[in-house]
C-alpha positions, -999 to +999 in steps of 0.1 A: -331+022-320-326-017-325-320-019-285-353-008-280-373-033-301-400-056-284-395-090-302-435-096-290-454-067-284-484-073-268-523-089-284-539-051-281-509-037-308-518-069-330-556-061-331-543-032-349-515-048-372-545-072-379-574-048-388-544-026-411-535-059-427-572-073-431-594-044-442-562-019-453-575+003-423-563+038-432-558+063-407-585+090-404-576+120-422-552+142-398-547+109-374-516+089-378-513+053-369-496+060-338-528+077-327-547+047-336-528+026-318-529+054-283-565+049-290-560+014-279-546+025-249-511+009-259-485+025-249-463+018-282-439+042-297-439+044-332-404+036-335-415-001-317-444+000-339-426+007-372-399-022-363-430-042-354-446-039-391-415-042-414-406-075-388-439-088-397-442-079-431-476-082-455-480-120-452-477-115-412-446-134-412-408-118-416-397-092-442-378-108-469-345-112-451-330-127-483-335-099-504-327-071-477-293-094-468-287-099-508-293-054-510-266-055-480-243-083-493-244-059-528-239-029-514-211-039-496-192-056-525-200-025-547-176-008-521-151-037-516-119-025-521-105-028-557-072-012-563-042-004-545-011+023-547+020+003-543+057+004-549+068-020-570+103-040-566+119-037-597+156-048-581+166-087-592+186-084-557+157-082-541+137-104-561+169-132-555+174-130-522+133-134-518+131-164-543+162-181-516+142-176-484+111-189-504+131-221-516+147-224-478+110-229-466+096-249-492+128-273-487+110-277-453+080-279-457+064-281-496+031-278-483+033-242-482+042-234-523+002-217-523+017-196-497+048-182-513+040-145-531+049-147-572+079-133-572+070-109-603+041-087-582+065-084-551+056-047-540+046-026-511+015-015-503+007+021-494-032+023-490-062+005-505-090+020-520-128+018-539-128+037-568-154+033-600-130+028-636-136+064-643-119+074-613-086+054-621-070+077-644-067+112-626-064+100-587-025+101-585-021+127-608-039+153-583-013+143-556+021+148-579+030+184-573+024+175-533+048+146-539+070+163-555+076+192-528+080+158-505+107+148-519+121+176-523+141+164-560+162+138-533+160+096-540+143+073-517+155+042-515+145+016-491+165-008-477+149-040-469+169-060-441+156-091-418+121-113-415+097-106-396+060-119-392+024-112-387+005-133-362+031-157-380+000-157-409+021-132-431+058-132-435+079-103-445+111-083-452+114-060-431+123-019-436+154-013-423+151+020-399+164+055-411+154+088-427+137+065-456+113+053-431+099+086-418+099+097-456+079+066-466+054+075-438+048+110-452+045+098-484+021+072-473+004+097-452-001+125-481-017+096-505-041+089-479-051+126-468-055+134-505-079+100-510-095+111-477-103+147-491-118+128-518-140+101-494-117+077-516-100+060-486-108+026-467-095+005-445-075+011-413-056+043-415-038+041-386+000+019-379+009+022-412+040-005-411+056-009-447+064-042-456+079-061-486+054-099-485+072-130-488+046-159-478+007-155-464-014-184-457-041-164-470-035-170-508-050-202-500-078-214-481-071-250-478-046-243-452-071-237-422-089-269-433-061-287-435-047-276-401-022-250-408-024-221-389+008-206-389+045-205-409+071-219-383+096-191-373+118-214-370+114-223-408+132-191-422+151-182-389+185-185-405+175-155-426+164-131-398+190-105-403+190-109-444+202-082-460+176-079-492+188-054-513+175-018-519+145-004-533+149+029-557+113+046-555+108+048-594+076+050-597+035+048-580+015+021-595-026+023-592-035-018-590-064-032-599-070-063-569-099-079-589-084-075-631-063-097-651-024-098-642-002-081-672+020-104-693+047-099-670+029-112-639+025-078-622-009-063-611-030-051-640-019-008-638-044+016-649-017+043-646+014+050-625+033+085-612+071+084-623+083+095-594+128+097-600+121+118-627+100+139-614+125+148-584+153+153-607+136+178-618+125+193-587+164+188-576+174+209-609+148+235-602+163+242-564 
């Protein structure tokens, strides 16, 4: 394909872009123009030929790059993701213990207040996805009675102990390990195959690591132009082995990334799978 492509093919193969271009040369009936151009001796696949033409264009100069990059940019946004399933934190231990490691930093270094995560959308992500509005409403529901056989009608509650980083970009509390972690996986893991099914899913499937966000550098981009790279270790390392608090599993929420926050602060929810009553149910059922 592309690998292929002669950037300047030679004069013979423009005497032929030139007589197309100037007298809109048509092929002889039954005669393509990949004969016409064998006929100049040139040997010239069509696929170099074809490349050839839409580089050139009508005017004999380049295609429109801005309107096939502004197709591109479009399509690619139209598939951007736009929601999320997450767990919210709903526990003020949590929420506490976070606000004290956030105020521990800042104490250090104020710089970093765009960095800190609003303590009201604390959460944790289990996948991201595309979905158009009409979509929004049905997607979880299709994967309850599969969730519900997961769980079997037991609680899952996740205890969050200890910092730890990424690239020291993202700050966390950490999942402490246990049964709850290889439950949260299969969780995590149904939600995808199900979106999968669906050609729903995007992004990286693979090292799924849950994580509860304290601080990223990302939520602002005047960091990198003002030199700041990374969050110090050493600025929370008094709070490595923190004991958060635990997480009940009440409830999926489907986010929207890109709509207003509710009143409360939280992601804008186009509709959430109550999840502990559902497996008291399943439990009374067994």
């Amino acid at each position: 394909g592309r690998s292929l492509y002669v950037e300047k093919p030679n004069r013979k193969c423009d005497i032929v872009y030139k007589q197309k271009k100037e007298s809109s040369l048509a092929a002889p009936t039954g005669q393509s123009w990949l004969a016409l151009v064998m006929d100049f001796d040139v040997i010239f696949p069509v696929i170099y030929y074809d490349f050839y033409l839409r580089k050139r264009g009508d005017s004999g100069g380049r295609v429109d790059s801005e309107e096939v990059a502004e197709k591109k940019k479009t399509k690619r946004e139209s598939q951007r993701p736009n929601y999320f399933i997450s767990i919210p934190i709903t526990n003020t231990e949590i929420s506490s213990a976070v606000i004290e490691v956030q105020e521990a930093v800042l104490h250090q270094e104020p710089q970093l207040a765009k960095a800190m995560i609003p303590v009201p959308t604390l959460h944790i992500t289990l996948l991201v996805t595309h979905l158009a509005s009409q979509e929004a409403a049905a997607v979880l529901a299709k994967a309850e009675p599969s969730l519900a056989e997961l769980l079997g009608g037991q609680d899952l509650v996740l205890p969050f102990l200890g910092i730890g980083h990424f690239r020291k970009e993202v700050v966390f509390a950490g999942l402490a390990p246990g049964q709850h972690r290889h439950t949260l996986d299969s969780l995590a893991e149904l939600l995808r195959s199900r979106f999968a099914e669906q050609g729903l899913l995007q992004g990286d499937i693979r090292g799924f690591e849950p994580h509860l966000t304290i601080m990223k550098l990302s939520r602002a981009s005047k960091f990198r132009s003002q030199g700041v790279k990374r969050v110090d270790p050493a600025l929370y390392s008094n709070f490595t082995n923190k004991v958060f608090g635990d997480q009940r599993v009440e409830r999926l929420d489907l986010c929207s990334m890109l709509k207003k926050k509710q009143q409360d602060g939280y992601y804008y929810t186009e509709t959430s799978l109550q999840l502990e009553g559902k497996m008291k149910e399943v439990g009374k059922e067994e």
